[in-house]
C-alpha positions in Angstrom: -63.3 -3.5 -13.9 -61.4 -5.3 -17.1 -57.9 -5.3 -18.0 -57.7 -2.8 -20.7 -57.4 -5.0 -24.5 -53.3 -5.7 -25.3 -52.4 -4.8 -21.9 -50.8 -7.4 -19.3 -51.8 -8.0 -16.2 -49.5 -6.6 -13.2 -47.7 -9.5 -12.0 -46.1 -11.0 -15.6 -45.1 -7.3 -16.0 -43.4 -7.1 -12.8 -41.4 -10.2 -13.5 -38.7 -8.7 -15.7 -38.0 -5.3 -12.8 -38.6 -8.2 -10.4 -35.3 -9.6 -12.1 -33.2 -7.0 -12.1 -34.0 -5.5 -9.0 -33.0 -8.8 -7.5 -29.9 -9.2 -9.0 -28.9 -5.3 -8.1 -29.6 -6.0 -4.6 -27.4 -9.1 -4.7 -24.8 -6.9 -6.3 -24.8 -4.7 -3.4 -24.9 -6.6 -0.9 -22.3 -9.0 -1.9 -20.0 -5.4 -2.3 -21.0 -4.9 1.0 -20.0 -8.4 2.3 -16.9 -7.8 0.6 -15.8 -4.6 2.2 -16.7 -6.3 6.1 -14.0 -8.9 4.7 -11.5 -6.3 4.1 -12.3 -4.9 7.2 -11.5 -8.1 8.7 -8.2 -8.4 6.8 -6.7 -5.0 7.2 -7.2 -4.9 10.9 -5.4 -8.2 11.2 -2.6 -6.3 8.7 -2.3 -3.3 10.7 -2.4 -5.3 14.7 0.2 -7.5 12.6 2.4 -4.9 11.3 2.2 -2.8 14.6 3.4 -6.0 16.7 6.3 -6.5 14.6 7.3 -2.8 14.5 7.1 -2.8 18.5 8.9 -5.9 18.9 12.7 -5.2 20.0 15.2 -5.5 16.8 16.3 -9.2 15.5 19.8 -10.1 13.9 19.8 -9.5 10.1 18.9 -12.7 8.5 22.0 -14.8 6.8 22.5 -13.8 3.3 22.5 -17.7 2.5 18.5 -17.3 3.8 17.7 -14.1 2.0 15.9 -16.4 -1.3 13.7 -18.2 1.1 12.4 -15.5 3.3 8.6 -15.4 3.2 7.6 -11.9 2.6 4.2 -12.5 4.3 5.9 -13.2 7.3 8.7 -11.1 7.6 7.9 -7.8 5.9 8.3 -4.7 8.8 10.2 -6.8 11.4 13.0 -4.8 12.9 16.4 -6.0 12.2 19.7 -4.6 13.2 23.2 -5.5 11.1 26.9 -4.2 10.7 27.9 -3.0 7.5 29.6 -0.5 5.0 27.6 2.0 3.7 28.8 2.0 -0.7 28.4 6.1 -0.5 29.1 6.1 -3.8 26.8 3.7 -5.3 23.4 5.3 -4.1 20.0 6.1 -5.3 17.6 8.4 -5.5 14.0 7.5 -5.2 11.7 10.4 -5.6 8.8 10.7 -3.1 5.8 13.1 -2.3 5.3 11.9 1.1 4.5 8.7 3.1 1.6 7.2 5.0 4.4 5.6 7.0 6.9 8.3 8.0 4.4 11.4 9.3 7.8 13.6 9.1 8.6 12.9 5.1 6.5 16.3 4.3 6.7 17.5 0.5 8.5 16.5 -2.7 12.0 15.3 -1.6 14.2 11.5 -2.5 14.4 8.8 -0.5 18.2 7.7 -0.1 19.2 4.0 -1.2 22.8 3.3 -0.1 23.7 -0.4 -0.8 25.6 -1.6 2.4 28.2 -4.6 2.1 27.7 -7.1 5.0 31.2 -8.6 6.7 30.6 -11.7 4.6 30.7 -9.6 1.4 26.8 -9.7 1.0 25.0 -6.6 0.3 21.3 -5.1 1.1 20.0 -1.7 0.0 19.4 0.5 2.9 16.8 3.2 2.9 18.9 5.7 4.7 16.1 8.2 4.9 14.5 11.1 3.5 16.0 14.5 1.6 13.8 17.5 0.5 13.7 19.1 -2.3 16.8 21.0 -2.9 19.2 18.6 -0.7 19.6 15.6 -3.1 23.1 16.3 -4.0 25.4 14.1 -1.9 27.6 17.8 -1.7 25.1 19.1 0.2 24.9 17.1 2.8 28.2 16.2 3.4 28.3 15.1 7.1 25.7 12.6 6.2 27.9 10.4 3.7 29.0 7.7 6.9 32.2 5.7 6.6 33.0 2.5 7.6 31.4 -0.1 9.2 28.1 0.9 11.3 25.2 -0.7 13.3 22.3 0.0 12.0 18.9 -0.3 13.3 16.3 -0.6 10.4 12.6 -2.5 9.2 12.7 -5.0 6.2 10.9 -3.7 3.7 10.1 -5.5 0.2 10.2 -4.0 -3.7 7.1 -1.9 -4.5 5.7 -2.8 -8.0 5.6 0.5 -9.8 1.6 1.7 -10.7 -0.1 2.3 -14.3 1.0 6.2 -14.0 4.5 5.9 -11.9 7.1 7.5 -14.8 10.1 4.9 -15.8 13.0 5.1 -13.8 16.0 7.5 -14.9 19.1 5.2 -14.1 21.2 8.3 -16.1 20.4 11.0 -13.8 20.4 8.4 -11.0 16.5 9.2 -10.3 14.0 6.6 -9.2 10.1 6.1 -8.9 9.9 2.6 -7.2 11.8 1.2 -4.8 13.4 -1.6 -6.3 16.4 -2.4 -5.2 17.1 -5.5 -7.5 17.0 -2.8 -10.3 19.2 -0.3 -8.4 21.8 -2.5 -8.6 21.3 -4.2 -11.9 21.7 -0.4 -13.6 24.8 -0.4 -10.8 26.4 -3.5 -11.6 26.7 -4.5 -8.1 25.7 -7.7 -8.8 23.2 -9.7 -6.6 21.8 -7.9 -3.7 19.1 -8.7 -1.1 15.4 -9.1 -2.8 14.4 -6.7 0.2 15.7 -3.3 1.8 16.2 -2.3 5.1 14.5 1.2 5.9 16.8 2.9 8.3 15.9 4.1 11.9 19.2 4.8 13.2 21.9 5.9 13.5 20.5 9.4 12.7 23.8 11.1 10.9 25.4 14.6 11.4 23.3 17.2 10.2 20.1 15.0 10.1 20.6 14.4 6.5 19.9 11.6 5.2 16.8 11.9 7.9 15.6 8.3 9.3 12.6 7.5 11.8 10.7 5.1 13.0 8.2 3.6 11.0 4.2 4.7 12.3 1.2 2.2 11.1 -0.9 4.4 9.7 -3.3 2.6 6.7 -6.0 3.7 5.5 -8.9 1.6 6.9 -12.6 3.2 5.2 -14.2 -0.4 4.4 -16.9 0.0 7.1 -17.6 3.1 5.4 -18.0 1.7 2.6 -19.7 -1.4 3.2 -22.4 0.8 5.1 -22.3 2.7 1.6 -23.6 -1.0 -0.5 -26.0 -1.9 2.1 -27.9 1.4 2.2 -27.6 1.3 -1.5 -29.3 -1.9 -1.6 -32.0 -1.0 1.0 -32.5 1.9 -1.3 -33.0 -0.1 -4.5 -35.6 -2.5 -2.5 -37.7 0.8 -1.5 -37.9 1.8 -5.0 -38.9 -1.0 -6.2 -41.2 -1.5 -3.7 -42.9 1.4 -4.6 -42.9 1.3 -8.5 -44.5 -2.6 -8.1 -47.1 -1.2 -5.9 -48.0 1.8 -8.0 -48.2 -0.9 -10.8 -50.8 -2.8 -8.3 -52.3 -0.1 -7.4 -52.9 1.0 -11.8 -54.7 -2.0 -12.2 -56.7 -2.1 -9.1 -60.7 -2.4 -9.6 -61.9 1.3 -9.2 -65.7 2.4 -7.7 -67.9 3.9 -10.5 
C-alpha cells in the first residue's frame, strides 16, 4: 500500500509530539526531583528545630552580640533572661491561629511587651496569646507583670508580611506581622533586638497573656507531591505512546 499523495510519512510527523512530549516529561520529573529535595530539606528543618526546642534553656545572648547572630543558626533556641516588662509600651499582633501553638484557637492578638534588660538593652517579648474580646490591657489586669522577671522563652525572628497581610495600624496599636523593629520605631523606643523572644513562662495570674511551649508541627506534603509529578509524567509517556502507535498503526500496509 502507498502513502496517500501530500501526506507525510509517520515518523517526520511524530517528530514535533516527539518534542514536546519530551520536554513535558522532563518538566515533570524535574518537579518531582524538586519536591524529594524539599523533602530532604524540611525534615532536616523540623529534626533541627525539634532538637533546639528540646534542648534545656541558654543565657540570653549579650545585647553587644544581638547584630551578629546568625538567624539560620539560632532561630527557636530556648533562652532564659531577667528583665522589665514596658506594660505600657505593648503591641498587639492580630492572629487566627498557629501551626506552632496547638492551644492559640480562633481570632485573638498576640501580646508584644518590649522588656528592658539590666544593661538597659531591650527585646520584644511575645508574652502570649489573647482571644477575641480580651485585648484591652483592663481586662486582663492580673496579667500586666511588674518588675524585673525570669523569663523562659524561644528566639524567634521578624516575619516578612505576605502580598494580602493588611498594613499595620500603629494608631489603634494593631499589628499583622511580627516585627518588632517596627513596633518600636512607631514607639520610639529606640533600638531594640532584631529578634523576639516568644514566652513560655512564667504563665501570669489569670492565664492572660497565655504562653506555651512551642510544638514542631510543619507541614511536610512534598512526597505527596512529588508522587503527584512522576505519575503525571508516566501518564504523559502512555499517551503518547499510544497516539505514536495509532499513528503507526494508520499507515501500516493493510490486506486487500
Amino acid at each position: 500500500m502507498t502513502q496517500p499523495a501530500g501526506r507525510l510519512p509517520p515518523w517526520p510527523r511524530l517528530v514535533v509530539p516527539t518534542v514536546f512530549a519530551v520536554a513535558g516529561v522532563a518538566v515533570l520529573v524535574s518537579l518531582g526531583t524538586w519536591q524529594l529535595a524539599r523533602k530532604a530539606w524540611k525534615e532536616a528543618l523540623i529534626d533541627g528545630i525539634s532538637q533546639r526546642l528540646a534542648a534545656d534553656p541558654a543565657e540570653l545572648p549579650p545585647a553587644a552580640a544581638w547584630s551578629s547572630l546568625d538567624r539560620a543558626s539560632i532561630e527557636f533556641r530556648r533562652v532564659r533572661l531577667r528583665a522589665e516588662l514596658l506594660n505600657d509600651r505593648e503591641a498587639l499582633v492580630y492572629a487566627t491561629g498557629s501551626t506552632l501553638r496547638p492551644d492559640a484557637n480562633g481570632p485573638g492578638y498576640w501580646v508584644f511587651t518590649p522588656a528592658r534588660l539590666a544593661g538597659g538593652a531591650v527585646v520584644f517579648v511575645d508574652r502570649g496569646f489573647v482571644p477575641e474580646g480580651r485585648q484591652d490591657p483592663a481586662r486582663r489586669v492580673p496579667g500586666q507583670l511588674v518588675g524585673m522577671l525570669d523569663i523562659v522563652g524561644v528566639m524567634r525572628w521578624p516575619e516578612l508580611p505576605g502580598w494580602f497581610t493588611p498594613p499595620d495600624d500603629p494608631g489603634r496599636n494593631l499589628w499583622f506581622a511580627r516585627d518588632p523593629v517596627a513596633m518600636a520605631s512607631a514607639k520610639k523606643l529606640g533600638a531594640v533586638a532584631p529578634f523576639y523572644v516568644e514566652q513560655e513562662a512564667p504563665v501570669p495570674p489569670g492565664g492572660l497573656p497565655s504562653p506555651a511551649r512551642m510544638r514542631i508541627n510543619l507541614p511536610n506534603d512534598h512526597l505527596q507531591y512529588a508522587i503527584t509529578w512522576y505519575g503525571l509524567a508516566a501518564g504523559l509517556v502512555a499517551v503518547f505512546l499510544v497516539f505514536a502507535r495509532g499513528q503507526l498503526r494508520a499507515d501500516a500496509p493493510r490486506g486487500c
